[in-house]
FINUKE-195680 format. One record per residue (C-alpha): y, x, z. Coordinates in steps of 0.02 Angstrom, whole numbers, padded with zeros to 5 digits, always signed. Layout:
YXZ ...
***
This chain:
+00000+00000+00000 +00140+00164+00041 +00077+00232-00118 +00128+00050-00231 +00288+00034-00125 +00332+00185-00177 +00277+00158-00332 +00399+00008-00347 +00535+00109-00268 +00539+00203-00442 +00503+00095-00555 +00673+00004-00500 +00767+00167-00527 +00686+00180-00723 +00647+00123-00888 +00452+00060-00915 +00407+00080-01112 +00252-00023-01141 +00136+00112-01254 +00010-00008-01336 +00005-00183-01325 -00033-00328-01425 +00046-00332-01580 +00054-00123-01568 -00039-00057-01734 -00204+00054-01665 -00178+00245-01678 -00355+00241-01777 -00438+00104-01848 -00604+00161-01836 -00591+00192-01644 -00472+00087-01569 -00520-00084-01525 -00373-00207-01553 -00342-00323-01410 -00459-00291-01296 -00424-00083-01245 -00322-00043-01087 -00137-00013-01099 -00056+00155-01037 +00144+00142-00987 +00246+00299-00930 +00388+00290-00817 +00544+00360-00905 +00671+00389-00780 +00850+00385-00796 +00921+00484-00668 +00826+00662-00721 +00651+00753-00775 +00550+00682-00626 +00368+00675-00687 +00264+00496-00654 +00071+00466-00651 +00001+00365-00796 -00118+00218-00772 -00220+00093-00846 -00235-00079-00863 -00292-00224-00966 -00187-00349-01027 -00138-00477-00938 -00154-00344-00760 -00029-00300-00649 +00046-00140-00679 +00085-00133-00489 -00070-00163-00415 -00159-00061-00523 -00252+00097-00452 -00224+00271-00521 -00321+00343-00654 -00428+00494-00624 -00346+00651-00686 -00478+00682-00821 -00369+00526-00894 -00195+00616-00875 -00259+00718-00997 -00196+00608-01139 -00070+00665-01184 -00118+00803-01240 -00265+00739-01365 -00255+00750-01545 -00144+00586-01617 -00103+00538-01442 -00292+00455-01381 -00418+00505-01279 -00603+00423-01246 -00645+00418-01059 -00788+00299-01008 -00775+00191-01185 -00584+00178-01128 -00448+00239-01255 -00277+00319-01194 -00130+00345-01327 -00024+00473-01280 +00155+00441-01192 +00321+00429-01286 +00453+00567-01290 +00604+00553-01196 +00733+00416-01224 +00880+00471-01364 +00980+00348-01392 +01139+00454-01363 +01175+00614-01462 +01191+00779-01370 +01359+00804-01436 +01483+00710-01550 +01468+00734-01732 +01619+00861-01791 +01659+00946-01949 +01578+01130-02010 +01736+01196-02031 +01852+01108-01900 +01956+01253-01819 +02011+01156-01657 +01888+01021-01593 +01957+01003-01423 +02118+00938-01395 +02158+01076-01261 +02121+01211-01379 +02248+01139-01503 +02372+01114-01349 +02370+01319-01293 +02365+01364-01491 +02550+01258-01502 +02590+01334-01355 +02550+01512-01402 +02668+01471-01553 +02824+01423-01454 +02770+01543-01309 +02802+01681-01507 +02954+01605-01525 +03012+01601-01375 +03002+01789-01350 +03079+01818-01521 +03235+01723-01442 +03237+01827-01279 +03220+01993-01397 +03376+01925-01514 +03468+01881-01311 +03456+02061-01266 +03502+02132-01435 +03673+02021-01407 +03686+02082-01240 +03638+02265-01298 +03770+02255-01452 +03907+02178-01342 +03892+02320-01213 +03870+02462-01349 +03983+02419-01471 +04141+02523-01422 +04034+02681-01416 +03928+02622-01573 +04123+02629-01673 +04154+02796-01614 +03990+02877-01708 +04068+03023-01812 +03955+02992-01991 +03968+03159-02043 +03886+03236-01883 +03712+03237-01890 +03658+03222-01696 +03779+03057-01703 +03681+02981-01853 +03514+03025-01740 +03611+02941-01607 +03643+02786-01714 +03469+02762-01754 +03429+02749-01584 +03550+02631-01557 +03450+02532-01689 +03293+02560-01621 +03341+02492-01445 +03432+02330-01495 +03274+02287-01595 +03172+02322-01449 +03265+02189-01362 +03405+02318-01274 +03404+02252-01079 +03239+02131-01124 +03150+02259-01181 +03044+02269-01004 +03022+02089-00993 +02959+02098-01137 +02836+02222-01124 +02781+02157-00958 +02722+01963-01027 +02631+02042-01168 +02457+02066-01068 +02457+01860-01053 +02543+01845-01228 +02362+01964-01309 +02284+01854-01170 +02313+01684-01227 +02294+01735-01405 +02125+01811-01368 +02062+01641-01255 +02115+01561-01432 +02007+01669-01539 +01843+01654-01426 +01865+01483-01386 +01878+01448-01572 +01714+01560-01613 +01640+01441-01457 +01685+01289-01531 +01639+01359-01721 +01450+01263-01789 +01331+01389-01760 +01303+01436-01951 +01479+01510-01965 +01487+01581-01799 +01488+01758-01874 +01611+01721-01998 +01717+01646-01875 +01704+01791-01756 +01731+01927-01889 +01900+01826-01958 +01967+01798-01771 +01940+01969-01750 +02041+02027-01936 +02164+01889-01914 +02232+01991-01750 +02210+02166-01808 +02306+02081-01972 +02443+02027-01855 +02469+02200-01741 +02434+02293-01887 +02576+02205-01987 +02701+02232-01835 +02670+02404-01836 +02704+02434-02013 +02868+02309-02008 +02931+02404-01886 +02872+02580-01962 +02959+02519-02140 +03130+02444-02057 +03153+02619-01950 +03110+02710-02108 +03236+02619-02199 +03363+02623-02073 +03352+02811-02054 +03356+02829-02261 +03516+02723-02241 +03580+02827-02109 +03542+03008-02169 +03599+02947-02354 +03749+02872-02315 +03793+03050-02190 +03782+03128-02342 +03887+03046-02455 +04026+03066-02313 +04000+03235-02307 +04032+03277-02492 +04172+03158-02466 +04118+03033-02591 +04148+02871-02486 +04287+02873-02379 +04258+02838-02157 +04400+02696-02173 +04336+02610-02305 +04141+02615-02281 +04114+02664-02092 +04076+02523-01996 +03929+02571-01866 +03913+02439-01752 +03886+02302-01873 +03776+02408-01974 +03651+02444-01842 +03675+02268-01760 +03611+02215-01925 +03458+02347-01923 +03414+02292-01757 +03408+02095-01812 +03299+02160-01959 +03185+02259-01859 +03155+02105-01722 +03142+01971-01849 +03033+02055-01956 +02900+02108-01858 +02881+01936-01802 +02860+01869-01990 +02750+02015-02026 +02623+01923-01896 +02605+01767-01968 +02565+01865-02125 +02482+01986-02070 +02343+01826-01994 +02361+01761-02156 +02311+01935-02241 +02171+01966-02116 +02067+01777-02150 +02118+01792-02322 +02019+01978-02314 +01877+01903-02218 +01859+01748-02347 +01864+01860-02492 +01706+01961-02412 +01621+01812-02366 +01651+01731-02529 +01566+01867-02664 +01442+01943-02515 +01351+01757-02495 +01380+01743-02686 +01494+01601-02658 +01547+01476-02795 +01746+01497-02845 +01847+01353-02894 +01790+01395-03088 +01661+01501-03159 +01529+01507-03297 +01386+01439-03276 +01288+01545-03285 +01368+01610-03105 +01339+01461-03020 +01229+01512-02867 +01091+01375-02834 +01048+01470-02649 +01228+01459-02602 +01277+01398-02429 +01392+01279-02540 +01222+01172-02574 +01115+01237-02471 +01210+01253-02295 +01114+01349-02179 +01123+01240-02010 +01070+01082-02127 +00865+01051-02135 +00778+01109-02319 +00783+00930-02422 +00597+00972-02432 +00545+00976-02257 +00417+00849-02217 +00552+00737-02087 +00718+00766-02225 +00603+00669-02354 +00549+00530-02185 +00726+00533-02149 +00790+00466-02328 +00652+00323-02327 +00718+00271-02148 +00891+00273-02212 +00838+00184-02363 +00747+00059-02270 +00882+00032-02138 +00983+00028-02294 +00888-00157-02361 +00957-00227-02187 +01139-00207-02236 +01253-00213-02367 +01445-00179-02385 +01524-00313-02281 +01368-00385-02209 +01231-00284-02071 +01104-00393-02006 +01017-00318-01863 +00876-00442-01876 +00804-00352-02021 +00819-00179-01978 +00617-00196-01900 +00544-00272-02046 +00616-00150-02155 +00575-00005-02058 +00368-00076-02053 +00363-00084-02235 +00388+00119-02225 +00248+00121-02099 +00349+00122-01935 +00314-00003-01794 +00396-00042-01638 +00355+00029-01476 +00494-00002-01351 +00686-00054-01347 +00827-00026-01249 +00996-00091-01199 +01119-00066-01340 +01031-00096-01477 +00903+00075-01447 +00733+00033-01529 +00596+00162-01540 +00461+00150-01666 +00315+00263-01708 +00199+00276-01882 +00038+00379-01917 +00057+00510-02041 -00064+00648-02109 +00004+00770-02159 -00076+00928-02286 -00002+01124-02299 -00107+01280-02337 -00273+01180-02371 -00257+01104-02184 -00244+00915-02153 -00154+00878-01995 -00137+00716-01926 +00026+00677-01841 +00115+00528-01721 +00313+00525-01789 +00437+00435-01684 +00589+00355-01739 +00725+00316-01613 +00858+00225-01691 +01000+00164-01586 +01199+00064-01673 +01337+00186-01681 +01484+00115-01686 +01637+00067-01713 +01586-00030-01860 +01624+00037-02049 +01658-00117-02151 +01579-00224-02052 +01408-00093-02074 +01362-00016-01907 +01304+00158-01947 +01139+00194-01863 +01107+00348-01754 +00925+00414-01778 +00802+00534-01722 +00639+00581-01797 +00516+00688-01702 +00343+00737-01699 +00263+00670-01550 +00286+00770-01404 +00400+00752-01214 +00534+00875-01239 +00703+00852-01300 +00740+00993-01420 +00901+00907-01518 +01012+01052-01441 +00909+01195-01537 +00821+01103-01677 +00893+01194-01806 +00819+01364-01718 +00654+01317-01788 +00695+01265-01946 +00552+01423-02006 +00451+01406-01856 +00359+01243-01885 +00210+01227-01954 +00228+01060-02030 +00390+01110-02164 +00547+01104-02035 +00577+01070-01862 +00487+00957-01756 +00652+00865-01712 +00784+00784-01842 +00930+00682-01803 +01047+00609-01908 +01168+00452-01956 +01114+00350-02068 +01222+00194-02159 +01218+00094-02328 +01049+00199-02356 +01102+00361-02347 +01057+00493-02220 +01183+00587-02177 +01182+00726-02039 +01330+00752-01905 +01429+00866-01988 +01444+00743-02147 +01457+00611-02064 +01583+00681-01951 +01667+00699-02128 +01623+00532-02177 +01734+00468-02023 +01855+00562-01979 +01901+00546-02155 +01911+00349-02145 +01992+00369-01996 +02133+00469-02051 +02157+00366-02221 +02178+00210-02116 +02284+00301-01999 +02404+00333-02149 +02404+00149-02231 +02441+00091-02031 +02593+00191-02033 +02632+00176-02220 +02667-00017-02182 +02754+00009-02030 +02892+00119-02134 +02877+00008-02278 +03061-00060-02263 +03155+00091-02171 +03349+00044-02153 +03394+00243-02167 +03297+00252-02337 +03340+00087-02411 +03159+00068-02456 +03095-00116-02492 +02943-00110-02589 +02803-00229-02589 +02604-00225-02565 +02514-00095-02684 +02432-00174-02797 +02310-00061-02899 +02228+00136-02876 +02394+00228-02913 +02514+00128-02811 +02397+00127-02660 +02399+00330-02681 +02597+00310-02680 +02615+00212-02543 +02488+00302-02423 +02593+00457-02450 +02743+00356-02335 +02611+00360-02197 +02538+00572-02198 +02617+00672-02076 +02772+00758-02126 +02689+00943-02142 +02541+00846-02237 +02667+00762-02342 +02779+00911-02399 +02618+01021-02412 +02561+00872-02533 +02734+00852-02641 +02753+01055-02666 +02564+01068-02746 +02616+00897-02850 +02774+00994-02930 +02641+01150-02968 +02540+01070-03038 +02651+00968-03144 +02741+01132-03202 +02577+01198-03245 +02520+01038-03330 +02702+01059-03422 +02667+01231-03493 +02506+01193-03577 +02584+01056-03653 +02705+01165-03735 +02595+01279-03772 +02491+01150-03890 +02656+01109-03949 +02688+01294-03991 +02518+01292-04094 +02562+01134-04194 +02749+01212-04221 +02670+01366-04292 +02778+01457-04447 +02601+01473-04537 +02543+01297-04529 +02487+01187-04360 +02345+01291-04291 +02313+01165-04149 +02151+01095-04135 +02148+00943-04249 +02028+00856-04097 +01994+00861-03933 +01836+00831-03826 +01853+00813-03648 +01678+00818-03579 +01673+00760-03381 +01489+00786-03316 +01436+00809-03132 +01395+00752-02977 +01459+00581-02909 +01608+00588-02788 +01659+00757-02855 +01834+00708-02922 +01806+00726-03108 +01925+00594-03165 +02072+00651-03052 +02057+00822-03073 +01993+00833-03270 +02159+00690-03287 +02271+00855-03286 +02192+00904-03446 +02190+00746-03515 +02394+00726-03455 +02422+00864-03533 +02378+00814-03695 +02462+00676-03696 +02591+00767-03656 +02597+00866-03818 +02568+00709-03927 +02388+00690-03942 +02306+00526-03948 +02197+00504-03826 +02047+00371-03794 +01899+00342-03654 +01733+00338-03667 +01627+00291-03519 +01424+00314-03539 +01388+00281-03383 +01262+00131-03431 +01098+00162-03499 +01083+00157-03699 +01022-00031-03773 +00898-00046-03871 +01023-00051-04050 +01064+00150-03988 +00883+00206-03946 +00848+00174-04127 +00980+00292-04173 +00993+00470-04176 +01024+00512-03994 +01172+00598-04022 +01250+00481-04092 +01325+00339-03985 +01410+00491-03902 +01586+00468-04029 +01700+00605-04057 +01858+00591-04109 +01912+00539-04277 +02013+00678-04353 +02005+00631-04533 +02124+00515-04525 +02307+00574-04585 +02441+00472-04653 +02409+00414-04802 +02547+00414-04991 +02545+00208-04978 +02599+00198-04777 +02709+00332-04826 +02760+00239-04967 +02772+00071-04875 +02868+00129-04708 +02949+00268-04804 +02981+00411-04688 +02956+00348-04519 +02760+00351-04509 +02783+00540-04535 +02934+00546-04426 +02825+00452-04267 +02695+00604-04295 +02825+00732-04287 +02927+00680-04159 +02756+00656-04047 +02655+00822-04073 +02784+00911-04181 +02656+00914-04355 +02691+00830-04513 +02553+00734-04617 +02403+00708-04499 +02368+00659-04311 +02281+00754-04172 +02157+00638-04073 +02078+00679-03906 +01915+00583-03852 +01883+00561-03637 +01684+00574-03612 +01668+00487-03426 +01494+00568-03420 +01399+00605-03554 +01219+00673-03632 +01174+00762-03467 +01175+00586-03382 +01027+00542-03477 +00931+00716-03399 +00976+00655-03246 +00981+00464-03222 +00913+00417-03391 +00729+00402-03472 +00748+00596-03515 +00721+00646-03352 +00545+00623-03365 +00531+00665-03545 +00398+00776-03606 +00470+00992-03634 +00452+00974-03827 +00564+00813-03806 +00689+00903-03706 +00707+01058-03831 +00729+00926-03945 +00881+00846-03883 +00950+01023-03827 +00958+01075-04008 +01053+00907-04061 +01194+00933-03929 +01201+01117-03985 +01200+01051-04174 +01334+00923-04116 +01438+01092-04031 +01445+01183-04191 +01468+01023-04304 +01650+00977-04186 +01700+01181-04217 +01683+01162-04411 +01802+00985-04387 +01916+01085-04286 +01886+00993-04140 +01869+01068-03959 +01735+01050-03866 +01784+01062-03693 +01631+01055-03581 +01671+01035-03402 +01533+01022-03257 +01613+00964-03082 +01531+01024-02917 +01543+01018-02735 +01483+01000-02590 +01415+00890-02467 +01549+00878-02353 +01682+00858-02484 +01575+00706-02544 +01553+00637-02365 +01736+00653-02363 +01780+00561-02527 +01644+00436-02486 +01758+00404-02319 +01891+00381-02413 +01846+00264-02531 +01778+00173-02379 +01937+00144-02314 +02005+00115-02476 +01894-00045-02482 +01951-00105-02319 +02131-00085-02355 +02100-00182-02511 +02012-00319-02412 +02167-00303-02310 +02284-00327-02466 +02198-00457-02539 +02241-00557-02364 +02416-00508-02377 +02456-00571-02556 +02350-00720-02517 +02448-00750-02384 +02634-00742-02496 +02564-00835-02649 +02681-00892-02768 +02700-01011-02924 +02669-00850-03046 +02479-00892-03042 +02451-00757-03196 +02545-00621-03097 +02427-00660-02962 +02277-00633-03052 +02319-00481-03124 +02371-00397-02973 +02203-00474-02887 +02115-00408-03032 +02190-00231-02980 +02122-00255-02796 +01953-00265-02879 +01984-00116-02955 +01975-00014-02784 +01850-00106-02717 +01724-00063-02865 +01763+00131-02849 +01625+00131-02721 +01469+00072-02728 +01283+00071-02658 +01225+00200-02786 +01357+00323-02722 +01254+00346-02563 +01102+00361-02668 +01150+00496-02772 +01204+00573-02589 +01023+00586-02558 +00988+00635-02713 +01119+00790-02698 +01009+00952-02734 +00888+00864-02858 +01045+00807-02965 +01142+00962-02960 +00979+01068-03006 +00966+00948-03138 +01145+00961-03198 +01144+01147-03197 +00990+01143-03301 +01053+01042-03433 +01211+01152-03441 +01121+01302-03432 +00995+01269-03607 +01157+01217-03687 +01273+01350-03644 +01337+01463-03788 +01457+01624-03793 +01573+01521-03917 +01584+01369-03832 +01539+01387-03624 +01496+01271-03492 +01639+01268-03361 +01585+01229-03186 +01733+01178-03089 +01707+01174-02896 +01837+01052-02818 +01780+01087-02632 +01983+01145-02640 +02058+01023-02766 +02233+01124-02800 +02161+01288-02816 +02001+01185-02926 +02147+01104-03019 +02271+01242-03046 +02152+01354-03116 +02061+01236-03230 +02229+01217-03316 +02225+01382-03363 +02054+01392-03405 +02084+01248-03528 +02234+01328-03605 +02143+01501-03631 +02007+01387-03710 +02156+01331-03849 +02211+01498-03858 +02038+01585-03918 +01988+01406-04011 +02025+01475-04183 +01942+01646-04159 +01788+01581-04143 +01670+01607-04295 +01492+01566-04226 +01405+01422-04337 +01272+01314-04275 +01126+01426-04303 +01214+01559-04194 +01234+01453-04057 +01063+01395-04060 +00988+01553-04085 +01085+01640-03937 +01051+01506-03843 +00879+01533-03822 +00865+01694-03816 +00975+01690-03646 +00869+01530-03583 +00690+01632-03658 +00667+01467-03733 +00559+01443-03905 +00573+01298-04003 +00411+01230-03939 +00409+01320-03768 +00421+01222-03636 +00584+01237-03545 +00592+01325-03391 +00698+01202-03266 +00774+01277-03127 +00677+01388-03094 +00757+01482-03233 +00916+01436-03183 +00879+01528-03024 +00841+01674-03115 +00990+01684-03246 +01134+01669-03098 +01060+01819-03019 +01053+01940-03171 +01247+01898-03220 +01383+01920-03119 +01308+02037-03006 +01396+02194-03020 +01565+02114-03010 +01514+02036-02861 +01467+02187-02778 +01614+02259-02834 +01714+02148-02740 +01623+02140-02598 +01631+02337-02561 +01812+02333-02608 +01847+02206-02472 +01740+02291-02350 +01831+02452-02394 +02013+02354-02366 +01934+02290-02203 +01900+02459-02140 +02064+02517-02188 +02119+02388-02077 +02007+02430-01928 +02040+02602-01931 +02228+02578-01925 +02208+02481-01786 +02121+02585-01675 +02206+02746-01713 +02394+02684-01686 +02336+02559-01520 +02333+02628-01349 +02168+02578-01279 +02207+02664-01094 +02265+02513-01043 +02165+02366-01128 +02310+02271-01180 +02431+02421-01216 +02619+02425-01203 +02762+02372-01345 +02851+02489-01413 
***
């Protein structure tokens, strides 16, 4: 009786997850006996790791009153798929710990400052900077103000009075009277800067915590380093000055009266030498994470914003980010179905909770226990074969609603495990090689409108959503300022929403966002005139009759925002310019036809003819002129919104046979040298990224969605008589809210499999005249700015191409090792080909930074007193 009271003393304190029951599947067929087998029930407490006896009983028993089991029958948990046979009785092995709460919140890869106190002492450490730049400039006033009397006597044509003067210098830049002050704060100015740097390395995901420790560690050698030499250059100059302008008075060239004036001279030194050394810092940071970046970048074989390619690294941390779990690990591919199935139960604008277990036992997974708060823990039977073994294995599933709601979709926080008690979410990705069964034993993960996404992207996902909403929350609260005289309405459609979120960013964000706009503008501008200069030519229009703007690659990876510069700038210069979308699946009219051929180029034959010349006189050649600056014909420039790699990838050819495949790579290649010889450019452009930049954008087109939801109420709500203005600006709305849709967060699972796919493609149809481009908008200016001058060098080397169609072909597979009936080697090959070219210029680089880096360290060290550890000021 003391043992059950006690018993029941516990129990109260804890959770009691019922192991087998019922309606519980058996862990074996063949062996377990449904409905008639004894239950086993583990006490899960709630208050720590306290361990509890297991024991048996049939249904309908009293758990309480229930004696113990022997301990030959504790041994069940540790049999093979979780049951043990004692006495003809069968024992399933206990459930793992509760998780219905992750460890830690999700947060970005690369967010510098997670905590709210670390951003708080790094704002501080930049006014506590300023702050002692203002005390230095105090003492030079006070220094100057005392001096100046005796700085007006210096005789210039004395020598020991110029050394004098430079002292003078010297001292007010030091801070004159300050100057001990000074030195004495900066052991907890180097402190505070240092509790910066490690906290951010503490704080850093623990794939970039090297990274983050070696640019920490250049960024403040950058800034003392940069110090030194501003001071070193201004007392260098000063002393030219001074021994230069002695001179001249001493051969009596100038005249004392009329070009002596000492104290303002060195006052003027002394500003120079305070202020600059503290501008030098913030450059010299800049210079040292710019250093680190750079040896980062071409030592992992990083992608660049735009490269060939045949450069584009498939191992990259860019798509294959070393704290994230290999997409073929046995629990990644589980994960996917579980965010698939999850995925059935909801839809945008609508989650039904009710479904989420029927779903989930179509994939095999039943439920075992629930919570409070939605937690539900299910468990399926898998076997599982590597290395000629067959293992068989129990998989949990705890799934539990994260909210706040997205769209009315609550995102779902999951963990998948292989069966066991411990709780190893805190070092799961420290076994990502270790385990036996492909990955770690533990997996967990967010997963909403079918997609699985892990905390870093969805901390992307969100915080991005967040933010955008942020800005349309503040946008309409400044809508009708009284200092700007601004009264504009709703937005309407995808442009005007973009203008009027910009009202809501944060000033920095905002001016940070306006001086990239006029860049790229100007740069957009000069290629414009630069196809102008081509059709303007004294020879004859050289310009490239045509234009083909190709847009492949992966979904969410800005394609039609950032390729629109190219396509701006051609209008720009007076080209025509249509869209073509093929993002649909050919009917059955175009399977019939030559593949090639529902993709249309642009029609360059057309020029104006003698009878519309005839008939409008002059003006039809007039219009031409005036628009692209060539008389007698037209340049035309066709948009492909995806293309003939779609079909590789989300088409039938994706399972097409190799001789199929060769096939179709020769007509695109034929259809590449056929545009040359009608002097049309073929401009083939491949967008990347990665999977945080597409968690990001998916965020944002999230809360694009729910502002437009949000609109629609608000121009509901002021409807007018104009019923046809209200349509069309309704029509708009629809506009956004189409921009995102379910297969977005497919092809989000389908990430690695579609960019091996697109690289593939690009790399059997890649040719020395005409080159895949394979633009990386991870950073969209730098992505964007350089593209523009890709695309212009492009139009610049257009008419020195002479390759014909056989040449392309030809040296096209002798780079891919491809034979007309070989079978194509996939990406494997691709694989291959990025590590052959490109090498030695990345290793180039990378010892050239290393070499600037130990400059840099070496500098350091030899000019910094390390007596004391945090030296003196000079």
């Amino acid at each position: 009786r003391a043992e059950t009271n006690d018993l029941k003393k516990d129990m109260n304190d804890s959770e009691v997850t019922p192991l087998l029951d019922d309606q519980s599947p058996p862990a074996n067929a063949s062996e377990v006996a449904q409905g008639s087998g004894p239950v086993l029930t583990r006490q899960l407490s709630t208050r720590g790791s306290k361990a509890f006896p297991y024991f048996a009983f049939s249904p309908g028993d009293d758990a309480l009153t229930k004696s113990m089991v022997s301990p030959i029958e504790a041994l069940a948990p540790l049999a093979p798929m979780g049951v043990i046979t004692v006495q003809g009785q069968k024992y399933r092995k206990p459930v793992a710990t509760v998780k219905s709460i992750p460890p830690f919140a999700p947060y970005r890869r690369k967010a510098r400052h997670r905590s709210f106190y670390l951003w708080y002492i790094n704002e501080f450490r930049h006014w506590w900077k300023s702050s002692r730049l203002l005390v230095r400039l105090g003492g030079l006033e006070t220094l100057a103000r005392e001096q100046w009397h005796e700085m007006e006597l210096l005789e210039p044509k004395k020598r020991k009075a110029m050394k004098h003067a430079f002292k003078y210098a010297k001292r007010m830049g030091q801070g004159g009277p300050m100057r001990g002050f000074l030195n004495g704060v900066q052991p907890f100015t180097r402190g505070v800067r240092l509790l910066v740097a490690a906290w951010r390395w503490f704080e850093s995901a623990p794939c970039r915590r090297l990274e983050v420790g070696v640019e920490e560690s250049l960024a403040f050698m950058g800034n003392r380093v940069s110090r030194m030499l501003s001071r070193a250059l201004v007392d260098a100059v000063a002393g030219l000055a001074l021994s230069t302008l002695s001179g001249l008075f001493r051969a009596h060239i100038l005249s004392k009266d009329d070009f002596w004036h000492p104290a303002s001279m060195l006052t003027f030194f002394g500003i120079l030498r305070a202020v600059a050394s503290f501008a030098a810092s913030f450059i010299g940071s800049r210079f040292g994470r710019f250093l680190s970046r750079s040896f980062f970048l071409n030592a992992y074989h990083r992608w660049t914003p735009v490269q060939r390619v045949q450069d584009v690294n498939l191992r990259s941390d860019d798509c294959c980010e070393r704290d994230e779990i290999d997409e073929n690990a046995y629990l990644a591919r589980l994960a996917k179905k579980v965010a698939k199935a999850l995925g059935k139960s909801q839809s945008l604008g609508v989650d039904s909770m009710g479904k989420q277990e029927g779903a989930l036992k179509d994939e095999g997974f039943h439920l075992v226990g629930s919570g409070s708060g939605g937690y539900a823990l299910y468990e399926c039977h898998r076997t599982i074969q590597q290395d000629n073994e067959v293992a068989a294995q129990t998989i949990l599933l705890h799934v539990t609603p994260y909210g706040p709601s997205i769209l009315n979709v609550m995102p779902r926080y999951t963990v998948l495990e292989v069966e066991g008690s411990q709780d190893r979410r805190h070092v799961w990705s420290k076994t990502l090689d270790s385990w036996r069964f492909e990955g770690p034993s533990v997996l967990e993960g967010y997963c909403y409108e079918g997609a699985f996404f892990s905390p870093h992207h969805f901390a992307e996902l969100k915080e991005t959503y967040d933010k955008q909403l942020l800005a349309y929350d503040k946008a309409c609260r400044n809508m009708a300022e009284a200092r700007k005289g601004n009264k504009t309405g709703p937005p309407t459609d995808q442009p005007a929403l973009k203008s009027f979120l910009q009202a809501g960013k944060m000033p920095k964000k905002l001016k940070k966002n306006d001086r990239e706009f006029k860049e790229l503008q100007r740069r957009v501008s000069n290629v414009a005139q630069r196809l102008k200069a081509l059709m303007q030519n004294k020879g004859g229009c050289i310009c490239p009759r045509g234009v083909i703007l190709y847009f492949e690659g992966l979904d969410c990876s800005g394609k039609s925002s950032t390729g629109g510069l190219v396509q701006q700038a051609l209008e720009q210069a007076g080209f025509e310019v249509e869209m073509r979308q093929h993002n649909r699946p050919p009917t059955k009219e175009q399977k019939s036809q030559p593949w090639m051929d529902r993709f249309e180029p642009p029609d360059v034959s057309e020029e104006i003819s003698d009878i519309e010349r005839a008939e409008r006189g002059e003006q039809a050649a007039l219009e031409v002129k005036q628009a692209s600056g060539c008389v007698g014909h037209r340049h035309k420039a066709m948009v492909w919104d995806r293309g003939p790699a779609g079909d590789f990838v989300y088409g039938d050819l994706s399972a097409a046979s190799a001789k199929e495949k060769n096939s179709r790579y020769r007509e695109f290649l034929e259809f590449d040298a056929e545009c040359k010889r009608k002097n049309i450019l073929f401009c083939k452009l491949m967008f990347v990224t990665n999977r945080d930049s597409i968690a990001s954008t998916l965020g944002k087109r999230l809360a694009q969605r729910k502002m437009a939801q949000d609109l629609r109420t608000w121009l509901s709500a002021c409807r007018g008589a104009d019923v046809s203005n209200e349509e069309h600006m309704l029509a708009g709305l629809d506009q956004i809210t189409l921009h995102i849709d379910p297969t977005d967060f497919i092809a989000f699972n389908l990430y690695q499999k579609n960019l091996y796919k697109f690289i593939n493609f690009a790399l059997n149809t890649d040719t020395a005249a005409n080159p895949w481009i394979v633009v990386n908008t991870t950073d969209r200016y730098n992505a964007r700015d350089q593209l523009l001058g890709v695309f212009q060098t492009q139009v610049n080397s257009f008419n020195t191409r002479k390759r014909t169609s056989d040449d392309i072909i030809r040296w096209s597979h002798s780079r891919a090792g491809l034979e007309e009936t070989a079978e194509p080697q996939g990406v494997e090959i691709s694989v291959m080909l990025q590590k052959e070219l490109g090498g030695r210029r990345l290793r180039l680089r990378t010892i050239l930074a290393l070499i600037v880096t130990l400059v840099l360290v070496w500098y350091y060290v030899e000019n910094t007193p390390f007596d004391w550890i945090f030296g003196g000021e000079d």
